[in-house]
Phi, psi and omega in degrees: 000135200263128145347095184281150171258014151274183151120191170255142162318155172215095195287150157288351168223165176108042159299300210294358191250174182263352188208149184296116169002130159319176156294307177294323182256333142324297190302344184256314224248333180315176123340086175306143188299345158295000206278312198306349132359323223270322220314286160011276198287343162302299184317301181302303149319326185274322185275015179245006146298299185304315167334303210268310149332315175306277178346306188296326200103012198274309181288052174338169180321289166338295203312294161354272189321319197272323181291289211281003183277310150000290212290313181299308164291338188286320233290329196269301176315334143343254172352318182269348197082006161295347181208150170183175199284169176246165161338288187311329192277135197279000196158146211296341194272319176308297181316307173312263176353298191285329167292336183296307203289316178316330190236028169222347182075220175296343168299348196264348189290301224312302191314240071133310198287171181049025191233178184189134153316315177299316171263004141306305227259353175279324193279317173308322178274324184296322181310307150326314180286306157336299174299315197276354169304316172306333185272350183285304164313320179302330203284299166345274206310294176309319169290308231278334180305312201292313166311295228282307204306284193327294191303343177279339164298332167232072153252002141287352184288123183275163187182165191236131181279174206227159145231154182040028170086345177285162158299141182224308170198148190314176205180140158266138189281021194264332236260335197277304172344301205268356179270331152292288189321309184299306186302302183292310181318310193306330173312307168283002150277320132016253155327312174294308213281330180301338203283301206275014185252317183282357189298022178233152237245096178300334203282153165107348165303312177098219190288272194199009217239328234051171197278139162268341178279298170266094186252041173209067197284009178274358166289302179317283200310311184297307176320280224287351177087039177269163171288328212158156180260153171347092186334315198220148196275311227271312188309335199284346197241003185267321199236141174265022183283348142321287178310320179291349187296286199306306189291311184327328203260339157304300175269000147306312145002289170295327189269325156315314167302326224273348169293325174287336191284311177300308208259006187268356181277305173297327169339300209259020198260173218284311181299014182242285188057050174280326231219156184233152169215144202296125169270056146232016162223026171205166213223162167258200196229143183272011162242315191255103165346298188265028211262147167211079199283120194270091168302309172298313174298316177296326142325278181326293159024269189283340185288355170322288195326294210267351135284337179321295216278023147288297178317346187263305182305324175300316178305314161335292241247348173285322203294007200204002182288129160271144153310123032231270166306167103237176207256313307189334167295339194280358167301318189310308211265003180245341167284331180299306169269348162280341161320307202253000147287312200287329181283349157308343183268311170283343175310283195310324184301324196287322212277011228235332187259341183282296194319338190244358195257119192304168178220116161309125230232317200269350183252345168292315168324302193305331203252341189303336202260352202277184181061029171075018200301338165293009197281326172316293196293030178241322165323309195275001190262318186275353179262008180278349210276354221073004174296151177277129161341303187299328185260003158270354163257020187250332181282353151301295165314343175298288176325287171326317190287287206302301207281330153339312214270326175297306187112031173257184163238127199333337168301304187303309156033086142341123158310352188266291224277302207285330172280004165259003162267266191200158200289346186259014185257066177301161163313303174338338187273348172329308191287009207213342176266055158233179201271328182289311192285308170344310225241312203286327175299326196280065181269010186261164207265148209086022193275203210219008157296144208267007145308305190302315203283303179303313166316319269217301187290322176282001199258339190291315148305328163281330174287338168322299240240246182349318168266351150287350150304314185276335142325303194273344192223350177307322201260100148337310179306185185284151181245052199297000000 
């Protein structure tokens, strides 16, 4: 049965005043309509409530029984759309409430004792953050497959790694791959260690005091699938550094994409020409004819910017509040959930354009040797030779001059040209100027040898695999 959205409110305050709320002050004070979002994880609090009530004496059995049966049903008309809030309900516990008491009477008031909007509306967003770490991670979890699938395909593929955006020295691209896999990952260790600093339970704080009414709020937390309830009551409902925890991790999160985004961009650009991207993930130009624009990255991109700037704004609106509640905490739920819209939107876009996208295998080779990138290894032949570092690195620069002043590059190199560099640049070092000997030296670990990269890859995959246990299975609590 659909709700009506007319009739008068059933505000959670106002016994003491004499006159009805401003226009102005509704209108500030209501819910923005995403906040309703909440409703689920509110529900899942009042029945580990209605419980903790039983306990108190306030529910009798019966009562009990009839109420969480109550709950259950608004929960799925909720869900289906048969029921929803009205104009009038200032915020998801007023909309519950006033539907419970319509179809339950004075039994639906009965909820409402030993409780406060303050340790609801904190207990409700943690659950909520809880359940969505996991959908993040889970996301998370999916780009970092699609990078794994690409680099086991190229760990023979040679490419020349970058410093200051110059070319500086070869690399197998399995390996420039797999340095994402590693950045975007530490995020969902991240996401584990916030979960377990968050595992802790607000309800039974009340207002700020704790409940006299409700005294075993360590019962509500094993329900709700928390470790254990809040330590200090004034503490369970004043803080949010738990949410800000979480937008750090969101936006640092945006900017490791917004960094994989950046180079998939130059990737695909016609001076570069590494990478072909899937033309179901670019878009064209309403003038230019011949245009292939990499949209999702250049998105992601930008999408940095505007989780940044949720973590700054909380921090902002945190830094100067006294304890305990203020109104001023309703900040928390609009930065929270556009975070996590949004990377919801981009994760799958980003794992979807890595996943379908070719890589030029013969022009990155054609490119790894160019900019001098083999001059490290004339250095490093000469300081295993017994040259002191300093002066093999000036005679490399030396070398790097000669062959400048020729158009050549170090693959080319003479025996002539290196005994007209200095006397100690023997044939020998010949053999060390290839992109295989290059690559092949580097065997320590986390080096960029294509042994060391396949390890690099199976150890990434068993972290995968550990941490999808903890995606998929951890979390007790409601999962709405």
């Amino acid at each position: 049965m659909q709700t009506q959205a007319a009739g008068p409110t059933q505000r959670l305050w106002g016994a003491r005043f004499r006159s009805e709320p401003s226009a102005a002050l509704k209108a500030l004070s209501r819910s923005e309509p995403g906040f309703f979002r909440l409703v689920p994880y509110d529900l899942a609090g009042s029945r580990a409530h209605a419980r903790e009530l039983h306990r108190a004496g306030i529910l009798k059995s019966d009562e009990l029984e009839k109420l969480l049966a109550c709950v259950d049903a608004l929960e799925q008309d909720y869900l289906t759309g048969a029921v929803r809030a009205c104009e009038a309900d200032e915020d998801v516990h007023t909309f519950l409430e006033r539907v419970l008491t319509e179809r339950l009477g004075p039994l639906g008031g009965k909820l409402r004792a030993g409780r406060s909007r303050n340790d609801q509306a904190a207990n409700d967003l943690k659950l909520y953050l809880r359940d969505k770490a996991r959908v993040i991670a889970a996301a998370v979890h999916d780009l970092q497959s699609a990078l794994i699938a690409q680099a086991q395909q190229h760990i023979g593929t040679l490419s020349a790694g970058f410093t200051h955006l110059q070319p500086a020295q070869p690399i197998v691209f399995a390996h420039h791959l797999m340095a994402h896999v590693q950045a975007v990952g530490r995020n969902i260790d991240r996401l584990i260690d916030w979960d377990r600093r968050s595992a802790r339970s607000p309800l039974g704080a009340a207002a700020l005091a704790g409940s006299a009414i409700c005294r075993s709020p360590e019962l509500s937390a094993a329900e709700l699938g928390y470790d254990a309830p809040c330590e200090n009551s004034i503490d369970a409902v004043a803080a949010r550094d738990h949410v800000c925890e979480f937008l750090f991790v969101c936006s640092m999160l945006a900017v490791e994409l917004s960094r994989l985004s950046e180079e998939v961009v130059l990737w695909s650009s016609r001076q570069f020409q590494w990478v072909e991207l899937d033309d179901g993930y670019c878009t064209g130009s309403s003038i230019m004819p011949q245009k292939k624009n990499p949209d999702i990255a250049e998105l992601s991109r930008g999408k940095a910017g505007r989780l940044i700037g949720n973590l700054v704004g909380m921090l902002s609106a945190l830094k100067s509040l006294p304890l305990a509640y203020n109104r001023d905490l309703a900040e928390d739920k609009s930065a929270a959930f556009d975070s996590i819209d949004t990377l919801s939107l981009v994760l799958p876009a980003l794992a979807a354009m890595i996943r379908t996208m070719r890589i030029d295998v013969e022009r990155l080779r054609r490119q790894a040797p160019l900019g001098f990138t083999l001059a490290t290894e004339v250095a490093d032949w000469l300081a295993l030779s017994g040259v002191p570092f300093s002066e093999a690195h000036e005679i490399t620069g030396a070398l790097v001059q000669a062959c400048e002043a020729k158009g050549i590059e170090l693959s080319a190199v003479s025996q002539a040209l290196l005994a007209q560099v200095d006397a100690r640049l023997t044939p020998e070092v010949l053999q060390h100027l290839t992109l295989d000997a290059a690559i092949g030296a580097r065997t320590g670990y986390g080096g960029t040898a294509p042994q060391r990269v396949s390890e690099q890859i199976a150890r990434a995959q068993a972290a995968l695999a550990r941490q999808g246990e903890w995606t998929h299975g951890a979390y007790a609590g409601p999962r709405c």
